[in-house]
C-alpha positions as CSV (number, residue, x, y, z in Angstrom):
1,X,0.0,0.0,0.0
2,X,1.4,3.6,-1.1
3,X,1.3,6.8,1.3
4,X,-0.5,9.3,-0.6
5,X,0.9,13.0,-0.1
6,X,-1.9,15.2,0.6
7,X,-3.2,17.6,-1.8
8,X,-2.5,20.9,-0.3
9,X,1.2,20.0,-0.2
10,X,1.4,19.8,-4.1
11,X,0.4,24.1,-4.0
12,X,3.0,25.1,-1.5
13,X,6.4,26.1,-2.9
14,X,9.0,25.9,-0.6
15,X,11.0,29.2,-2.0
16,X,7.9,31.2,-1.2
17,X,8.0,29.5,2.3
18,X,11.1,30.6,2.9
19,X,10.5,34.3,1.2
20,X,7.4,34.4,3.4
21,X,9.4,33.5,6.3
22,X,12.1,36.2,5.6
23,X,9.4,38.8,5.2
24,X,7.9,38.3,8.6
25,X,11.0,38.6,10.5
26,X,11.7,41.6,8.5
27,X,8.3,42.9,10.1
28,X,8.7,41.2,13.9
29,X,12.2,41.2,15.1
30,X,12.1,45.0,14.9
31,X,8.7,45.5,16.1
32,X,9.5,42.9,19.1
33,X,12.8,44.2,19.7
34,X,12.0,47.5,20.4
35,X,8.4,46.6,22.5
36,X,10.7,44.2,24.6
37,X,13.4,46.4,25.3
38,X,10.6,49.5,26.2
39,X,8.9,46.4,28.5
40,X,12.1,46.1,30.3
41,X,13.1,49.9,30.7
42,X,9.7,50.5,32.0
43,X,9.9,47.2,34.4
44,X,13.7,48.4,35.2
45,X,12.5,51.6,36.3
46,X,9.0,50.8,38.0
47,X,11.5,48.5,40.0
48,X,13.6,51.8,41.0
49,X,10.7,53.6,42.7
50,X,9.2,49.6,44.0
51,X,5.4,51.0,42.4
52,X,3.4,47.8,42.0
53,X,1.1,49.4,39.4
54,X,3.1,49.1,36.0
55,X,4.0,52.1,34.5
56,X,3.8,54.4,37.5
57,X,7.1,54.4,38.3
58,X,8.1,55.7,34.8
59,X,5.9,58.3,35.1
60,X,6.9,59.7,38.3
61,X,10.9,59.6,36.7
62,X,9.9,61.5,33.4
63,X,7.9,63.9,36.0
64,X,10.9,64.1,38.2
65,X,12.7,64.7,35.3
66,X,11.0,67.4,33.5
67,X,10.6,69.2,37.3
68,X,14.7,69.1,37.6
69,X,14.6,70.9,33.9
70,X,12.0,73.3,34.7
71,X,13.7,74.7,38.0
72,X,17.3,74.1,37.4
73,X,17.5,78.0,35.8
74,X,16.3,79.5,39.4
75,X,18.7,80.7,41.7
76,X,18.2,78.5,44.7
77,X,18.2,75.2,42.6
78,X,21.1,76.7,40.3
79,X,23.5,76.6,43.9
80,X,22.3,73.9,44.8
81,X,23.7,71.9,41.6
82,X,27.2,74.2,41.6
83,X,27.9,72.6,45.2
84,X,26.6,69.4,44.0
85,X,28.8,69.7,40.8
86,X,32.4,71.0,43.2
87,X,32.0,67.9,45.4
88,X,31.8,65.3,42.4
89,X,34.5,67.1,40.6
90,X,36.7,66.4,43.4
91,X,36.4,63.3,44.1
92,X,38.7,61.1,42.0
93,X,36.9,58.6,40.1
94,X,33.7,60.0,40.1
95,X,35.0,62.9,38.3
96,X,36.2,61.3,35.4
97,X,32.7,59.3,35.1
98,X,30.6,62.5,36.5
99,X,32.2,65.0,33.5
100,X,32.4,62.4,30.6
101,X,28.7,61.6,30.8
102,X,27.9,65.2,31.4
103,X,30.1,66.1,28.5
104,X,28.5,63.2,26.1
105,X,24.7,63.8,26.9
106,X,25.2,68.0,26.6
107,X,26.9,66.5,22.8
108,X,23.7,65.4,21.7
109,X,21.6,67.9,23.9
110,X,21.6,71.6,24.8
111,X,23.6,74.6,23.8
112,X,26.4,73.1,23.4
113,X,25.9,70.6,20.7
114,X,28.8,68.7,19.3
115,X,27.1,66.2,17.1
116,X,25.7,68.8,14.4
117,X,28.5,69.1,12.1
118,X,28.5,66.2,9.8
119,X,31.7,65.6,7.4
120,X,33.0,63.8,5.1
121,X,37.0,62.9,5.5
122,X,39.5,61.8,2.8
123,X,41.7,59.7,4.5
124,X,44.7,60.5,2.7
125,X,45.4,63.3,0.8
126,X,44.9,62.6,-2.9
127,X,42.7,59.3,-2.0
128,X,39.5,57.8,-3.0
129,X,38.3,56.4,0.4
130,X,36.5,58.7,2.6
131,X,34.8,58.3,6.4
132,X,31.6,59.8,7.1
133,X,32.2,62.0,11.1
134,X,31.0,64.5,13.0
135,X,33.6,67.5,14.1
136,X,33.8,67.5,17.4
137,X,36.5,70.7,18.3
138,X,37.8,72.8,15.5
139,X,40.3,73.9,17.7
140,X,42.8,72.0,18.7
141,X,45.8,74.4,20.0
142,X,45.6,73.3,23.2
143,X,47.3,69.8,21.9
144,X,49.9,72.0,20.1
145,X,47.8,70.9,16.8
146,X,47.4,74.2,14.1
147,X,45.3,74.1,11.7
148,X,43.4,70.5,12.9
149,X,40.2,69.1,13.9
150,X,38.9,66.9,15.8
151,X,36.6,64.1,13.8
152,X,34.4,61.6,16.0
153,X,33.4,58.7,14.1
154,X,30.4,56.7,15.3
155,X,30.7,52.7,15.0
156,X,27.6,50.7,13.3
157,X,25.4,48.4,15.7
158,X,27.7,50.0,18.6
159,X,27.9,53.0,21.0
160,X,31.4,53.5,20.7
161,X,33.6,55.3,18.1
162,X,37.0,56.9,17.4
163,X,38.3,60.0,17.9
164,X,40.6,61.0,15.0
165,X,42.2,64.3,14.4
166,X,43.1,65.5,10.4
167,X,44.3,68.7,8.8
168,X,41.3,70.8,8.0
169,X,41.9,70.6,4.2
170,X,40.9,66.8,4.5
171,X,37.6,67.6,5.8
172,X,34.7,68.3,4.2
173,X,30.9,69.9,5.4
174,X,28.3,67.7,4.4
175,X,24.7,69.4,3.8
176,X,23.0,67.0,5.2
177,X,20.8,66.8,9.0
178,X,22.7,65.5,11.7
179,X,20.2,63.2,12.6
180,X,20.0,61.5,9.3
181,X,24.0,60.9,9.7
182,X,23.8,59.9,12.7
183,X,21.4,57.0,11.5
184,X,23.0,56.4,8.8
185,X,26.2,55.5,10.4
186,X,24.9,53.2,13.5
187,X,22.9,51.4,11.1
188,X,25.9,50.4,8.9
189,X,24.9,53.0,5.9
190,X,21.1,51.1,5.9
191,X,19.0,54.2,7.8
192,X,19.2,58.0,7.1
193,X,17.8,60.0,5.2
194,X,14.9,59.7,2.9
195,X,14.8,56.7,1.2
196,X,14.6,54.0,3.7
């Protein structure tokens, strides 16, 4: 007696499986991604304040937040953070950790924005290969370096990146918005811009 294969089977094409497949984790893995990694921000922090009602807690931290911005121009709050800032400046370690965050979030944030120059970089003069940066200091006297700048170039799928410094004739202004760059870089040159 022969097995018959059932009829359905003879309509299904395994390429389109597999396409099909390919598709939908092209749609989930994103979508899942980021939904599990807000699920465990918002657990993390709900955890902080120990609120059993989820979500509370991250609430009460953006609130807290947006409270520390509102007040932190007024004079009482204002001394209250310069004493805060002298005794964490002094202490050793803590200063090194204290000013590099401070430093890297006012970077992306603020008045004082470091990440809103996007260039382009020839790596040697005369060369075809060129690395897409952000200038960070155009001057650079203070390292005994005329005439320099200093490039910071973001790594893809990482938050890390180099620090390189090149003769200003090697770098170039791209007209472009910082954010686009930005995504275009940490996503390996797949993000950014219009044409996703």
């Amino acid at each position: 007696m022969e097995l018959q294969r059932p009829k359905f089977w003879d309509n299904i094409n395994v390429n389109d499986l597999a396409r099909n497949f390919f598709e939908g984790l092209l749609i989930l893995v994103p979508v899942v991604t980021t939904l599990y990694v807000a699920w465990l921000v918002l657990q993390t922090i709900d955890g902080w304040l120990n609120i059993p009602i989820p979500g509370v807690g991250f609430l009460v931290t953006v609130g807290l937040i947006t409270l520390t911005g509102r007040y932190a121009s007024t004079v009482f709050v204002q001394k209250m953070l310069d004493v805060l800032e002298r005794v964490l400046v002094k202490a050793p370690f803590v200063k090194i950790l204290y000013t590099s965050l401070k430093d890297l979030i006012a970077a992306f944030m603020g008045e004082k924005r470091r990440f809103d120059q996007p260039v382009v970089v020839t790596l040697s003069p005369g060369g075809y290969a060129e690395v897409v940066g952000f200038v960070t200091r155009t001057d650079l006297e203070f390292l005994g370096l005329l005439d320099h700048v200093a490039v910071y170039f973001p790594q893809s799928y990482n938050f890390a990146g180099h620090v390189l410094v090149f003769p200003k004739m090697q770098v170039r202004p791209l007209e472009a918005e910082s954010a686009d760059v930005m995504a275009f870089i940490l996503s390996g040159g797949v993000s950014g811009g219009e044409n996703r």
